[in-house]
C-alpha positions as CSV (number, residue, x, y, z in Angstrom):
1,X,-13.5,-3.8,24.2
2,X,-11.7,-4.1,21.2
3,X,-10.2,-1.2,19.2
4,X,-11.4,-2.9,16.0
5,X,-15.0,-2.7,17.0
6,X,-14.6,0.4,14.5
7,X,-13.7,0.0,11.1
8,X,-12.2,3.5,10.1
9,X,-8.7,2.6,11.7
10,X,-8.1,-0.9,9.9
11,X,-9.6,0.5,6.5
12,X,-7.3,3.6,7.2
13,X,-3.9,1.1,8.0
14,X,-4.7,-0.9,4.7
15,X,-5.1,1.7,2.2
16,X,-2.0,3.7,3.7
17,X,-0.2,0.4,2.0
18,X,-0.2,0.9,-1.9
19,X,-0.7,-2.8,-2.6
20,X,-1.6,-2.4,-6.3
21,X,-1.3,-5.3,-8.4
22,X,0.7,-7.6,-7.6
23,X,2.3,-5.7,-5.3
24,X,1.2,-6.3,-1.4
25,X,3.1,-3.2,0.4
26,X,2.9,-5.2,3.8
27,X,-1.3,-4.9,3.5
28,X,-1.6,-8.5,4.5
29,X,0.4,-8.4,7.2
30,X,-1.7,-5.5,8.6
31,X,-4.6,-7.6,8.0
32,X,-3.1,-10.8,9.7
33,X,-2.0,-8.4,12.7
34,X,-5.7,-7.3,13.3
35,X,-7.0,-11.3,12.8
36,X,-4.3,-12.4,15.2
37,X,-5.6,-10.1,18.2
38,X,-8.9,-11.4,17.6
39,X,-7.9,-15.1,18.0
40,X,-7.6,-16.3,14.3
41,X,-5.2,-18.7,13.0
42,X,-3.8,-17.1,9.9
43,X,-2.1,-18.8,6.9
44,X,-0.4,-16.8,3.8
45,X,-0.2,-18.7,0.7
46,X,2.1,-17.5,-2.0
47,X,2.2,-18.5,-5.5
48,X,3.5,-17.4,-8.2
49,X,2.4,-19.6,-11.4
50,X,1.3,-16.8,-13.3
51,X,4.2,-14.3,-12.6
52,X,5.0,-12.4,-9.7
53,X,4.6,-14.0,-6.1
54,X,0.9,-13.1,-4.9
55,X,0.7,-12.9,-1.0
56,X,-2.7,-14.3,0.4
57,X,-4.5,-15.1,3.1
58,X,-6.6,-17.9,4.6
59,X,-7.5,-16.6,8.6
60,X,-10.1,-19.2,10.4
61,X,-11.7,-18.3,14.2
62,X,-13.2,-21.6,16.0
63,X,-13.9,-24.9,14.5
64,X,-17.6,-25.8,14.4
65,X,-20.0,-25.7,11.8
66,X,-20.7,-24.0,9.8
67,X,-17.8,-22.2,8.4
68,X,-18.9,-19.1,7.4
69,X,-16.2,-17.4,5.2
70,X,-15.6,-13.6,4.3
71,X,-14.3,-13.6,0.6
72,X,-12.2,-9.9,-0.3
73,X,-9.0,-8.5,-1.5
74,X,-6.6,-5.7,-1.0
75,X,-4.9,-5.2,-4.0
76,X,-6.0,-2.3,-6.0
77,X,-5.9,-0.6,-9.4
78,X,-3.4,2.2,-10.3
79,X,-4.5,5.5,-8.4
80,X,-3.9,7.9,-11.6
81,X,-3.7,11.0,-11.7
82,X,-5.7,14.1,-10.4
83,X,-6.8,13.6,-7.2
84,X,-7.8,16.2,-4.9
85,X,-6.2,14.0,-1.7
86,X,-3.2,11.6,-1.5
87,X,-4.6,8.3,-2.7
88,X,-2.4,6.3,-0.2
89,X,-3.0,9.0,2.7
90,X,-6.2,7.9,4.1
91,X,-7.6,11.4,4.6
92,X,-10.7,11.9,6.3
93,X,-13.0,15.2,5.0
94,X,-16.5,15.9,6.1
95,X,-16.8,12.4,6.9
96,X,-15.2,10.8,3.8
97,X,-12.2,8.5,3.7
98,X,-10.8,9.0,0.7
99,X,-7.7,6.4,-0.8
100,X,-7.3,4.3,-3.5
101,X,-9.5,0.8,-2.3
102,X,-11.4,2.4,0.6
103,X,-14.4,1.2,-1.3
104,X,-12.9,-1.5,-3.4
105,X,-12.4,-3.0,-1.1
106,X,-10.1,-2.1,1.4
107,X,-13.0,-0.2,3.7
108,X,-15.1,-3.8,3.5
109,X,-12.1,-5.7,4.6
110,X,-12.0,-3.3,7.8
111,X,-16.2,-3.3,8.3
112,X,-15.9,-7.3,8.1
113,X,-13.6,-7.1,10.6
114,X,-15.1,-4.5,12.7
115,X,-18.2,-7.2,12.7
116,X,-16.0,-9.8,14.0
117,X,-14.6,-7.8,17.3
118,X,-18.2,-7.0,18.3
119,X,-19.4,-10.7,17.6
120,X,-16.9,-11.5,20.1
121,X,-17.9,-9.1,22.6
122,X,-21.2,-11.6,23.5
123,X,-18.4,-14.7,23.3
124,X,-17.0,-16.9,20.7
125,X,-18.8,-18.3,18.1
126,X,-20.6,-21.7,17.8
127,X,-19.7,-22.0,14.0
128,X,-16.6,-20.7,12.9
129,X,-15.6,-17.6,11.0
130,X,-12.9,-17.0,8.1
131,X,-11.5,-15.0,5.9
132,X,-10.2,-15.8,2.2
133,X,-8.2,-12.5,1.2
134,X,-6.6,-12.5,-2.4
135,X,-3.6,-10.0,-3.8
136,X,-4.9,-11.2,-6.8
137,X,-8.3,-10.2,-8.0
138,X,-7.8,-6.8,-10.1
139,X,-4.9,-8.5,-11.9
140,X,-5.2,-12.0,-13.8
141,X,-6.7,-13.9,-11.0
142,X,-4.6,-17.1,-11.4
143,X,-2.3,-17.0,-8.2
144,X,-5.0,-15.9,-5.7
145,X,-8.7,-17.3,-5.1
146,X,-8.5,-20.4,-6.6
147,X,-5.0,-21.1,-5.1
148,X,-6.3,-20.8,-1.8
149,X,-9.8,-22.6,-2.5
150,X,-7.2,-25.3,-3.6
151,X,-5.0,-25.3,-1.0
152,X,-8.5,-25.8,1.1
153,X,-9.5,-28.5,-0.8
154,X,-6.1,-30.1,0.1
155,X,-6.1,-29.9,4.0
156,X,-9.8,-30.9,3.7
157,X,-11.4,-27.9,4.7
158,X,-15.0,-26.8,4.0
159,X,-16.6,-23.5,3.2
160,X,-20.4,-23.4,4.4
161,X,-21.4,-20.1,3.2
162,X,-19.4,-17.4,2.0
163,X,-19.9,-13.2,1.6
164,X,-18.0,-11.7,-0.9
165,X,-17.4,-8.0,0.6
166,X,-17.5,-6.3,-2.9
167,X,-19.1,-2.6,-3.4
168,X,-22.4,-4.2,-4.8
169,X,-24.8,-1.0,-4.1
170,X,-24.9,2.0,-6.7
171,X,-26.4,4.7,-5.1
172,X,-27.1,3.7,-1.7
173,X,-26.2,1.4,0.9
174,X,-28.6,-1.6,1.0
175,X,-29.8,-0.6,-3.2
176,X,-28.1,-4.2,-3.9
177,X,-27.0,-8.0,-3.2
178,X,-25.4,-9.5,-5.8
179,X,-26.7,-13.6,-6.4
180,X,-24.9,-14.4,-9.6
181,X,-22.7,-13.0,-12.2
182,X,-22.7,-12.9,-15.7
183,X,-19.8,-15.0,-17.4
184,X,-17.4,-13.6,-20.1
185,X,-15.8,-14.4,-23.0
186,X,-13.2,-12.0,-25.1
187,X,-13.0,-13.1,-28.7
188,X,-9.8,-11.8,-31.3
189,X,-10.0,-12.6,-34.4
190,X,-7.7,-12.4,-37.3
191,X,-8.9,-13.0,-41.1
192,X,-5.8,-13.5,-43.2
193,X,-6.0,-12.7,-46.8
194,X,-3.5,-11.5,-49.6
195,X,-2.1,-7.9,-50.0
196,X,-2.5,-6.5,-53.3
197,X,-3.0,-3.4,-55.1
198,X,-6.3,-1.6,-54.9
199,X,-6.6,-0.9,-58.7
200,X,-6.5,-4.7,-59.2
201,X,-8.6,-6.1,-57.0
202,X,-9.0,-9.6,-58.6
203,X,-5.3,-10.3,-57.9
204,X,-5.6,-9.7,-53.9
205,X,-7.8,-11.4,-51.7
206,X,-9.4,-8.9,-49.6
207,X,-9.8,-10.1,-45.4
208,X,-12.0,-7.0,-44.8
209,X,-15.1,-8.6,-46.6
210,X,-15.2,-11.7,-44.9
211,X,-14.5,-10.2,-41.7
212,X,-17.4,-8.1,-41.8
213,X,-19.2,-10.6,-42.9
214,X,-18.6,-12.8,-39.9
215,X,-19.5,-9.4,-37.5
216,X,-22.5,-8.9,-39.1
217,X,-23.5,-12.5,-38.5
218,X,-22.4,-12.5,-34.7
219,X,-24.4,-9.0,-34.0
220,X,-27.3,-9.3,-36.4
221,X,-29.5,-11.4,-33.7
222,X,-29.8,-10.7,-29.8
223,X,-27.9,-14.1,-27.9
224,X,-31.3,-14.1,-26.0
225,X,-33.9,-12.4,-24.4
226,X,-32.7,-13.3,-20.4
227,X,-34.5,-15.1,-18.0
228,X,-35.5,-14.4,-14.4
229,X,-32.5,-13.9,-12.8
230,X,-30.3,-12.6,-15.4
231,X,-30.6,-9.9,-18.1
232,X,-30.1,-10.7,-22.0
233,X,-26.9,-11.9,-22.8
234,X,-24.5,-8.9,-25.1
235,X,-22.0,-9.1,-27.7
236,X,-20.0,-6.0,-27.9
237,X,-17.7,-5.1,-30.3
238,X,-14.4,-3.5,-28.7
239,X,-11.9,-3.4,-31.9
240,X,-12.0,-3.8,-35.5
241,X,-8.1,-2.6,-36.7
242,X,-6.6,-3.0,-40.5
243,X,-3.6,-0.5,-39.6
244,X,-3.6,0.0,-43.0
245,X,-2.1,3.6,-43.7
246,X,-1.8,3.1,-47.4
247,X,-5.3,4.3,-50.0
248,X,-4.1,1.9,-52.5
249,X,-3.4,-1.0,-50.8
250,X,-5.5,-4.3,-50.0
251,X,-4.5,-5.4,-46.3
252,X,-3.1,-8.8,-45.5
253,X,-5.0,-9.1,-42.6
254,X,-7.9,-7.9,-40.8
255,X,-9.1,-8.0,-36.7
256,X,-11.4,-7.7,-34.7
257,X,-11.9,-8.0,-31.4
258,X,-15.5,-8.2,-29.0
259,X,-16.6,-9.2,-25.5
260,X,-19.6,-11.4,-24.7
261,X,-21.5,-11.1,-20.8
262,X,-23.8,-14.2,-21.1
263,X,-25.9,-15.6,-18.3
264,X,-26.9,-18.9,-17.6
265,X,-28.7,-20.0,-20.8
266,X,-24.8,-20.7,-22.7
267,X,-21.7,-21.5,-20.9
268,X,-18.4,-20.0,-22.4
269,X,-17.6,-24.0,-24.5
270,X,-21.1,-23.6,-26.5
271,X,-20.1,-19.9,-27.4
272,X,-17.0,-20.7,-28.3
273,X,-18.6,-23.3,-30.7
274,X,-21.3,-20.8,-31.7
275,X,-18.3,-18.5,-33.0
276,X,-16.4,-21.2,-34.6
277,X,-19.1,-22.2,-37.1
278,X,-20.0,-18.7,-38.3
279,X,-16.4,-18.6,-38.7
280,X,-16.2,-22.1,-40.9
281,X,-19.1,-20.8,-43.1
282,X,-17.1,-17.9,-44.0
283,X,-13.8,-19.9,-45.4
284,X,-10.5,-18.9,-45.5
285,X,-7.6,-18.4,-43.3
286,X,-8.9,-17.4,-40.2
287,X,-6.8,-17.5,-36.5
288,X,-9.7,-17.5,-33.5
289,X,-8.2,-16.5,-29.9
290,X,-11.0,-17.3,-27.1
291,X,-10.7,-16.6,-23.4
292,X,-12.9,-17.0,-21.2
293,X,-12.6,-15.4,-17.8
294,X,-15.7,-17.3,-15.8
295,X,-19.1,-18.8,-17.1
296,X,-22.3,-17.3,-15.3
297,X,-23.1,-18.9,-12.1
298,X,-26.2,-18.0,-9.7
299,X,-27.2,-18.6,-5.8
300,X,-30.9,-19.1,-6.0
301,X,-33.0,-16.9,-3.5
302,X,-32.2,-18.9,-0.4
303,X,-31.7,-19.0,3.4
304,X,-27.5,-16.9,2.5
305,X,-29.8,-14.2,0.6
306,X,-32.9,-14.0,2.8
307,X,-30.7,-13.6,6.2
308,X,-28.8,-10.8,4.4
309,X,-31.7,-9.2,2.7
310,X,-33.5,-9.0,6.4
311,X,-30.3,-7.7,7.9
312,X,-30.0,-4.6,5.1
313,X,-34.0,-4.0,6.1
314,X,-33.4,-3.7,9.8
315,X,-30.6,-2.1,9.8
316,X,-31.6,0.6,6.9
317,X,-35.2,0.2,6.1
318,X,-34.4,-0.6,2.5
319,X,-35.3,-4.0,0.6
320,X,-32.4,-4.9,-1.6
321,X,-32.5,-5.8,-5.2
322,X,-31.0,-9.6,-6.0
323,X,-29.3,-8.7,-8.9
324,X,-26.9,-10.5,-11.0
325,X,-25.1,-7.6,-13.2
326,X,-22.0,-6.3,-13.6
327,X,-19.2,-7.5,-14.4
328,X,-17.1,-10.7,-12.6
329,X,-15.7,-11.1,-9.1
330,X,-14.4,-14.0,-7.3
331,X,-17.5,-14.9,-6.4
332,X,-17.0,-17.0,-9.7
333,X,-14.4,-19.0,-8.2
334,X,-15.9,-19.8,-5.0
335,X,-19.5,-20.6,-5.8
336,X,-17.8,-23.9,-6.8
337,X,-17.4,-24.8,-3.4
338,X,-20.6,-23.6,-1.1
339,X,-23.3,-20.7,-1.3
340,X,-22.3,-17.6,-2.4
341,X,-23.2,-13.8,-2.1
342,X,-22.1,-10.5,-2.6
343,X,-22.8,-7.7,-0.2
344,X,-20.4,-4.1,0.0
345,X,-20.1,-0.2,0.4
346,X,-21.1,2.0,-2.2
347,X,-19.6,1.7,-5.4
348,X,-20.1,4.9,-7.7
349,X,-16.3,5.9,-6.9
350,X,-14.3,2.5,-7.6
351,X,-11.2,2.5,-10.0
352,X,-11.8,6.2,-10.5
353,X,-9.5,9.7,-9.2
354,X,-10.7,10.1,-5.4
355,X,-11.9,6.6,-4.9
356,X,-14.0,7.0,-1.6
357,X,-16.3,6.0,1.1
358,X,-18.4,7.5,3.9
359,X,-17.5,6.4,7.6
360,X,-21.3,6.6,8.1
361,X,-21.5,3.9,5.9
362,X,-18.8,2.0,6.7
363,X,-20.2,2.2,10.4
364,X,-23.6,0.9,9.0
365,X,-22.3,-2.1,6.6
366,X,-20.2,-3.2,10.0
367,X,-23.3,-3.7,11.9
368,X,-24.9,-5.3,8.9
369,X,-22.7,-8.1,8.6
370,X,-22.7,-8.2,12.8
371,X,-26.2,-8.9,12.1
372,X,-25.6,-12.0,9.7
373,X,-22.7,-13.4,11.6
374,X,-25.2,-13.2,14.9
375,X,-27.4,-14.9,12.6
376,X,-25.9,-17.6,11.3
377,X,-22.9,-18.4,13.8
378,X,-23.4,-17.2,17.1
């Protein structure tokens, strides 16, 4: 019987290695050590397009169909400062692990894995099992998921399904399964004008105006009202900065800045074009900077959801929400490519001082996904 039938020693091994972004700390080698005793064939993938080198991982056990694919990542915000236990320590008190990642997602990683060993207990799998693990999903996000789902594409390998082991539940284990996320869209924008003295006024030409013009117009409607699946789209404004220290004098410039969550009724191209024609009516020299980080995408209520959903019942007794809120995950990246849902530990502690999870819990979300593998590739 294998050690890793229990997830508290793998989630304790990977969040004693301080793998913020991009740093990896040897977690993935940890990781690849654990696959490796359980039969997988392991593969790290580096790249380094965006900056520095990003270590990740692409482990597959078996070869039939269908390929049912784990989706995570171990690198982690900054820890911070004030916390009542080492954040790279792995403490256990009254049942708590406490580390930076031990629920995001370090301690899902391990459960995942723990699911694995006991799978394997009954004999191997008729489908195959895999696991896509990024360095790269707190940081930008360009040398990690879609490397690997790229490096896939090449070798002409297929994801089935896929589970994306983020903390989805708020309060309780089994509240929540994420089927879709919002997309999003940051906006800057910088309304050029000329400086000038405040006394004359007719000489300058004042940016602040027409910029608040153009915020009024973006804010003075709701986007939408949401739809089944997904909650009204928001604009919210993040920054509006003169930096101008001086009573008397009319700025040069003025910016803003604001984020959008939409769903699925506008795509991040038809918001963009949305923004640039309230900002042609308004005139003027005017520089627009767009980014957009991932348009909404959804799973519809399906056979991925349903075998999950009946899983969290057995298992806990509670029916889970299928929710698409919050912000983005990977999930963005990979829906692309097969069925995709999102199932975790408890999230009320992630990216904050003592960042935890219970061993119960990480105990019950192991035999959870034993469940779904049983399901779906035994």
């Amino acid at each position: 019987m294998s050690p890793l039938r229990h997830p508290l020693g793998l989630a304790q091994a990977l969040v004693r290695r301080p793998s913020v972004t991009p740093a990896d700390e040897g977690a993935m080698d940890v990781l690849a050590e654990a696959l490796e005793s359980l039969g997988f064939a392991c593969h790290h993938i580096r790249s380094a397009t965006g900056g520095p080198e990003i270590r990740n991982l692409y482990a597959r056990l078996g070869a039939g169909s269908p390929n049912f694919c784990f989706a995570g990542h171990t690198d982690v915000v900054p820890p911070g400062k004030g916390w009542s236990h080492d954040p790279f320590a792995a403490e256990v008190v009254d049942g708590i692990l406490y580390g930076r990642g031990a629920a995001d997602m370090k301690g899902g990683i391990a459960c995942f894995v723990a699911a694995v060993a006991r799978l394997l207990e009954d004999g191997p799998p008729r489908g195959s099992v895999s696991l896509l693990i990024t360095g790269d999903e707190e940081g930008p996000a360009v040398d990690g998921t879609v490397k690997v789902l790229d490096w896939l594409k090449e070798r002409g390998e297929t994801l089935d399904l896929c589970l994306v082991g983020e903390p989805t539940n708020p309060e309780r284990l089994g509240d929540m399964i994420k089927i879709g996320r919002r997309g999003s869209l940051n906006c800057r924008l910088t309304v050029s004008g000329t400086q000038g003295h405040s006394a004359y006024p007719h000489l300058a030409d004042n940016p602040i105006p027409r910029l608040l013009g153009i915020l009024r117009r973006l804010t003075e409607a709701p986007l939408d009202q949401g739809n089944a699946h997904f909650q009204a789209s928001t604009l919210a404004l993040t920054t509006v900065d003169v930096g101008n220290a001086a009573a008397n004098v009319i700025p040069a410039e003025a910016r803003a800045g604001f984020n959008i969550r939409f769903n699925d009724m506008h795509t991040g191209a038809s918001l963009t074009r949305w923004i640039e024609g309230i900002v042609a009516e308004a005139g003027g020299s005017i520089d627009i900077r767009v980014e957009v980080s991932g348009d909404s995408f959804l799973t519809p209520p399906g056979p991925l959801s349903e075998c999950l959903s009946e899983s969290i019942r057995e298992i806990t007794g509670r029916t889970p929400e299928l929710s698409t809120s919050g912000g983005t995950s990977d999930a963005r990246f990979i829906k692309n490519h097969c069925p995709v849902v999102e199932f975790g530990l408890v999230g009320r502690s992630i990216h904050k001082v003592d960042e935890h999870a219970a061993v119960a819990e990480m105990e019950t979300l192991t035999e959870i996904y034993h469940r779904v593998l049983a399901r779906l590739v035994a």
